[in-house]
C-alpha positions as CSV (number, residue, x, y, z in Angstrom):
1,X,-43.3,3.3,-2.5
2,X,-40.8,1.1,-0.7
3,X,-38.5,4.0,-0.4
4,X,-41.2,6.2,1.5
5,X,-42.6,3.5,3.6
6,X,-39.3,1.5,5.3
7,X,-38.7,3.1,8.6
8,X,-35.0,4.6,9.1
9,X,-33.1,2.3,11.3
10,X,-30.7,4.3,14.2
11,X,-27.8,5.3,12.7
12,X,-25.2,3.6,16.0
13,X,-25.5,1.1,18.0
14,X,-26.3,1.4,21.5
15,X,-23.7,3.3,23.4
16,X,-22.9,0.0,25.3
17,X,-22.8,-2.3,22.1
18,X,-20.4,0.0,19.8
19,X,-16.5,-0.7,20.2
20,X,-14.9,1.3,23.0
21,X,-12.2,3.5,22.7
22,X,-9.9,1.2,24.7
23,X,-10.6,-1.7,22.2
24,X,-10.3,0.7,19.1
25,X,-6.8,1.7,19.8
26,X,-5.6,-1.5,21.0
27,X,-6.6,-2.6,17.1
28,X,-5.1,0.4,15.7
29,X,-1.8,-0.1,17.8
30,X,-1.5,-3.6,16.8
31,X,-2.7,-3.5,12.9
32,X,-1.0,-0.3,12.4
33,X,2.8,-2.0,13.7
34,X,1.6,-4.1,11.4
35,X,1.5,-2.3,8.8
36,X,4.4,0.4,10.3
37,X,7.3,-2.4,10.5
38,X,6.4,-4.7,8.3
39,X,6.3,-4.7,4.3
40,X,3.7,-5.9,2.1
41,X,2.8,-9.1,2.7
42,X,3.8,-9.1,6.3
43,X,0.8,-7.1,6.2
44,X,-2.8,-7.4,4.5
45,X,-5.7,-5.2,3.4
46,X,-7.4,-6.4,6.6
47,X,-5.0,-4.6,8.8
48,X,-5.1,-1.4,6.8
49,X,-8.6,-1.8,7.2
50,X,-8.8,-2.6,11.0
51,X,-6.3,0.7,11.3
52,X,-9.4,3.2,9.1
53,X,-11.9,1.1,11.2
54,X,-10.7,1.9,14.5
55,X,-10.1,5.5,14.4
56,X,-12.3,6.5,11.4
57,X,-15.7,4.9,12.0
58,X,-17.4,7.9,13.5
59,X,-16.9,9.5,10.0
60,X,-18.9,6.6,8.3
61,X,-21.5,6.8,10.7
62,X,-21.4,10.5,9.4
63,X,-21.4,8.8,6.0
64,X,-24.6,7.1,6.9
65,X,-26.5,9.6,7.8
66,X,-25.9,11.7,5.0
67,X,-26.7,8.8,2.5
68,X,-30.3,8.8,4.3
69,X,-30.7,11.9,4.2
70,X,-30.5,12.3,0.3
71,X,-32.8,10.6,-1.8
72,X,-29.9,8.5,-4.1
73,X,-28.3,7.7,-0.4
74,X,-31.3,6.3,0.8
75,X,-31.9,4.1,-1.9
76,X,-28.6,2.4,-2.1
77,X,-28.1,2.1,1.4
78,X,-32.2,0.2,1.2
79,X,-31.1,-2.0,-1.5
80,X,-27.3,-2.1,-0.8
81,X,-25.2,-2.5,-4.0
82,X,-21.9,-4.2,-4.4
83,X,-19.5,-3.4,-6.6
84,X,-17.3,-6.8,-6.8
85,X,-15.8,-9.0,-8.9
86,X,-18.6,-11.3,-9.2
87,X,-21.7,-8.8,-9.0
88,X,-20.3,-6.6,-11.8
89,X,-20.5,-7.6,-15.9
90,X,-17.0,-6.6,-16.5
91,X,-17.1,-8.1,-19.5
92,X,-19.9,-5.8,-20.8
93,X,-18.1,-2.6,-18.8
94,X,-15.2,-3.8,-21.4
95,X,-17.3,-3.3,-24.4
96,X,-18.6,-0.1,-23.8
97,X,-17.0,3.3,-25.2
98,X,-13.5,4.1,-24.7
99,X,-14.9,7.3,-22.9
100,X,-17.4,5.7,-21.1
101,X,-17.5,5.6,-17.5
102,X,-17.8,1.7,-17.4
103,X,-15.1,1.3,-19.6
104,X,-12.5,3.0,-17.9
105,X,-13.2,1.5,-14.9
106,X,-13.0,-1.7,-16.4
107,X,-9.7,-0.7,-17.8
108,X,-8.4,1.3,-14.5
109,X,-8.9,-2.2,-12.5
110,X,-7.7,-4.4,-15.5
111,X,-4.2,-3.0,-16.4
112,X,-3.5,-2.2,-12.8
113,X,-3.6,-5.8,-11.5
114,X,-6.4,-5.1,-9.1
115,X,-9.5,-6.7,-10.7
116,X,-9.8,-9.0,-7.6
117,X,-11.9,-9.5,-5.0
118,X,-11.1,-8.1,-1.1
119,X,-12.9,-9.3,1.3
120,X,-14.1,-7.4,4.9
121,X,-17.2,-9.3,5.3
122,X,-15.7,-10.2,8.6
123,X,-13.8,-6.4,10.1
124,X,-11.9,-6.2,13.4
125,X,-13.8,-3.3,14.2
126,X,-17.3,-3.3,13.8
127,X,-19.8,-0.8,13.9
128,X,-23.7,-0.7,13.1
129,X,-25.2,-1.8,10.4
130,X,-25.5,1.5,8.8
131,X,-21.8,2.8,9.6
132,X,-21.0,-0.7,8.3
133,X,-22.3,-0.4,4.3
134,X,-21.2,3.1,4.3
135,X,-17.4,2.3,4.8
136,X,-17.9,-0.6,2.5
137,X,-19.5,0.9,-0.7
138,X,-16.9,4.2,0.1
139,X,-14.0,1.1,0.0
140,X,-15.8,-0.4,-3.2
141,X,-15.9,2.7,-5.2
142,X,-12.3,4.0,-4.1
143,X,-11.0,3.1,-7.8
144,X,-13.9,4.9,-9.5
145,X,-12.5,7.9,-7.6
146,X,-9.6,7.3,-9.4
147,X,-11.1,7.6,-12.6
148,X,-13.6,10.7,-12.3
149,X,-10.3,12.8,-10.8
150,X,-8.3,11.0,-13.9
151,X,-5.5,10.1,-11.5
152,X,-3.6,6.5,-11.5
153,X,-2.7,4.4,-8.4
154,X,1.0,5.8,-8.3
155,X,2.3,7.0,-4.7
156,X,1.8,10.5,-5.4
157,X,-1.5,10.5,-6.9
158,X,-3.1,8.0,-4.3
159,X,-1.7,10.9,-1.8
160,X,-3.4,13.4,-3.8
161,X,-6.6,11.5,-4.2
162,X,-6.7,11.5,-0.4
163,X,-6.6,14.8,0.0
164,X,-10.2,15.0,-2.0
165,X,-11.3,12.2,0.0
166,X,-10.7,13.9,2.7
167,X,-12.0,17.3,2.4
168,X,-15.4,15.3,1.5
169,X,-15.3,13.1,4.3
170,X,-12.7,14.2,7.4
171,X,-10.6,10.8,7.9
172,X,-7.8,10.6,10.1
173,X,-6.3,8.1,8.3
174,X,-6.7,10.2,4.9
175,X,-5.4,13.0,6.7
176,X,-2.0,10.5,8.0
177,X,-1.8,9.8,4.0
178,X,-2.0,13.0,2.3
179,X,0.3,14.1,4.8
180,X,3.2,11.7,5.3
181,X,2.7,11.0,1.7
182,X,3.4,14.5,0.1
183,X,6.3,15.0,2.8
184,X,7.6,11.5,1.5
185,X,7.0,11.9,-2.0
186,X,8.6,15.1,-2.1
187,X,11.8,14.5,-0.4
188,X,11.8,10.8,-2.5
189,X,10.6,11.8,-6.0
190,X,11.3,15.3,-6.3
191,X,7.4,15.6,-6.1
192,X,7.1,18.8,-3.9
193,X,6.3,21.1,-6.4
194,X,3.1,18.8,-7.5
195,X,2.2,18.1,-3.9
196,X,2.2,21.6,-3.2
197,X,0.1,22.2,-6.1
198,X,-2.2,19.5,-6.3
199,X,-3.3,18.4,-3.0
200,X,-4.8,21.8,-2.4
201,X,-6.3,21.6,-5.5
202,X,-8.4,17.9,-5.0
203,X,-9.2,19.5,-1.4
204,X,-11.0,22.5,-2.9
205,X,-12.4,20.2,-6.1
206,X,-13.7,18.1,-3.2
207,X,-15.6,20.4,-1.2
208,X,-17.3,22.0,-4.7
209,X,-18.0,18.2,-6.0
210,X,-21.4,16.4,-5.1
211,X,-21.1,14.2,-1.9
212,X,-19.6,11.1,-4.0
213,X,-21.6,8.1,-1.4
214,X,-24.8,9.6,-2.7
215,X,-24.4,8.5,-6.5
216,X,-25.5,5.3,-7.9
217,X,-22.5,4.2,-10.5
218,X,-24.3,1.6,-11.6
219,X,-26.8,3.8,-13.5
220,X,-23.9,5.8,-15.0
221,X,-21.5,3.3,-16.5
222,X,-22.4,4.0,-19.9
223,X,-22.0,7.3,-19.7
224,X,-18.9,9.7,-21.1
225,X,-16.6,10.3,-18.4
226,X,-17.0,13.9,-19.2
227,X,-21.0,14.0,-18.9
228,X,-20.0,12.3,-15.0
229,X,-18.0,14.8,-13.8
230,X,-20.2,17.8,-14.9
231,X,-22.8,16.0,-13.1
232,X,-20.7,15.7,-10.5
233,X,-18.9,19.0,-10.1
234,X,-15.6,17.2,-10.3
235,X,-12.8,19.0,-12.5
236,X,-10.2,16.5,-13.0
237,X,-6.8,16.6,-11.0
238,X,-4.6,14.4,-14.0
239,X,-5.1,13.0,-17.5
240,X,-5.2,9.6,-17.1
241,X,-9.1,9.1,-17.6
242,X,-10.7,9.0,-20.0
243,X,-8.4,6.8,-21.9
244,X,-7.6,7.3,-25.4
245,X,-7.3,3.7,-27.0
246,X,-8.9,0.5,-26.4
247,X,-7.5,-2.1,-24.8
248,X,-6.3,-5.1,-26.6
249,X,-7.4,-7.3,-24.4
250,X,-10.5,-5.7,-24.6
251,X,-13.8,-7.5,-24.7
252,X,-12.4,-9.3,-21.7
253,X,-13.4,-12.5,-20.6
254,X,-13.0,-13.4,-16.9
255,X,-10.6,-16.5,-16.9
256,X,-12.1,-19.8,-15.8
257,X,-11.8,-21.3,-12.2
């Protein structure tokens, strides 16, 4: 009943109360020399972000829309899910089948270093309230991306992963990505006969798949990876998910603070 009777809120600000062009690409110039000149940790997460934020936020107001205008959209963005380090059991994802979708994203984050935390509570560039949950539940399940397309966080899979991003949800900065990143990954790694192959490939799996913002993970994390994607429309791009032994370390318990 709640879902039928809370009025939809605009979807932008007032013209006069978004961010202007002028202050967009004064953010992007400085964050992105940031990130252009400087290597890791010269820059942070929050300039990477303040780049996507200043030239990509009409596509999450995009993003917006379309989550309330299907009926899974609408509901997360009403009750407005996180998927964080403290709001997720990763303890019981870690228990779960090795197939399972919980279970591989437990052990995607886990053995890659990245079970942390990243915090944009506060961006550079700030949109409506809409636009705003959007971009953050898309950042939030970027790794589960990962594991439905069965692709690892190396340079040329994170370029190829952007590719499907992409097709689902135009982004100039996916588009910098996938592009620089194939050219650089080909000439650097001898990659250019996968690049050629498998960035068209996620680009055509991700305009077949199901709009990804519009599913609720947190209903599926028991189920086989497998079962997900056929629900999803997604035919995997690599191998790496589902895995095929348990991790030692596996039930995890989160160390204390």
């Amino acid at each position: 009943m709640a879902l039928a009777l809370r009025r939809r809120p605009k979807k932008q600000l007032p013209e006069k109360n978004r961010p202007t062009w002028l202050f967009r690409m004064r953010k992007f110039f400085y964050h992105g020399g940031k990130v252009l000149f400087f290597k890791y940790p010269g820059f942070t997460l929050q300039d990477l972000a303040a780049v996507q934020d200043s030239v990509d936020g009409p596509s999450f107001t995009l993003a917006a829309q379309r989550m309330w205008d299907h009926p899974v959209g609408r509901r997360l963005m009403i009750e407005q899910p996180e998927i964080t380090l403290d709001s997720v059991d990763w303890r019981a994802l870690s228990m779960l089948p090795i197939d399972s979708l919980g279970y591989n994203f437990w052990h995607h984050m886990y053995t890659n270093g990245i079970l942390q935390d990243v915090d944009f509570s506060n961006p550079v560039v700030k949109w409506d309230e809409d636009t705003e949950y959007a971009k953050k539940r898309y950042r939030e399940t970027h790794d589960i991306r990962h594991v439905v397309l069965g692709l690892s966080i190396t340079g040329p899979e994170e370029a190829i992963l952007q590719s499907f991003q992409c097709s689902q949800l135009y982004q100039h900065l996916s588009l910098g990505i996938m592009t620089l990143g194939a050219l650089k990954f080909a000439l650097s790694e001898g990659s250019i006969l996968r690049m050629l192959r498998d960035e068209p490939r996620a680009w055509r799996v991700g305009k077949e798949a199901r709009f990804l913002s519009n599913v609720y993970y947190e209903h599926l994390w028991e189920r086989p990876v497998a079962e997900v994607r056929e629900m999803l429309n997604i035919t995997p791009i690599g191998d790496r998910y589902p895995v095929k032994e348990r991790h030692p370390d596996a039930p995890w318990e989160r160390p204390s603070e």
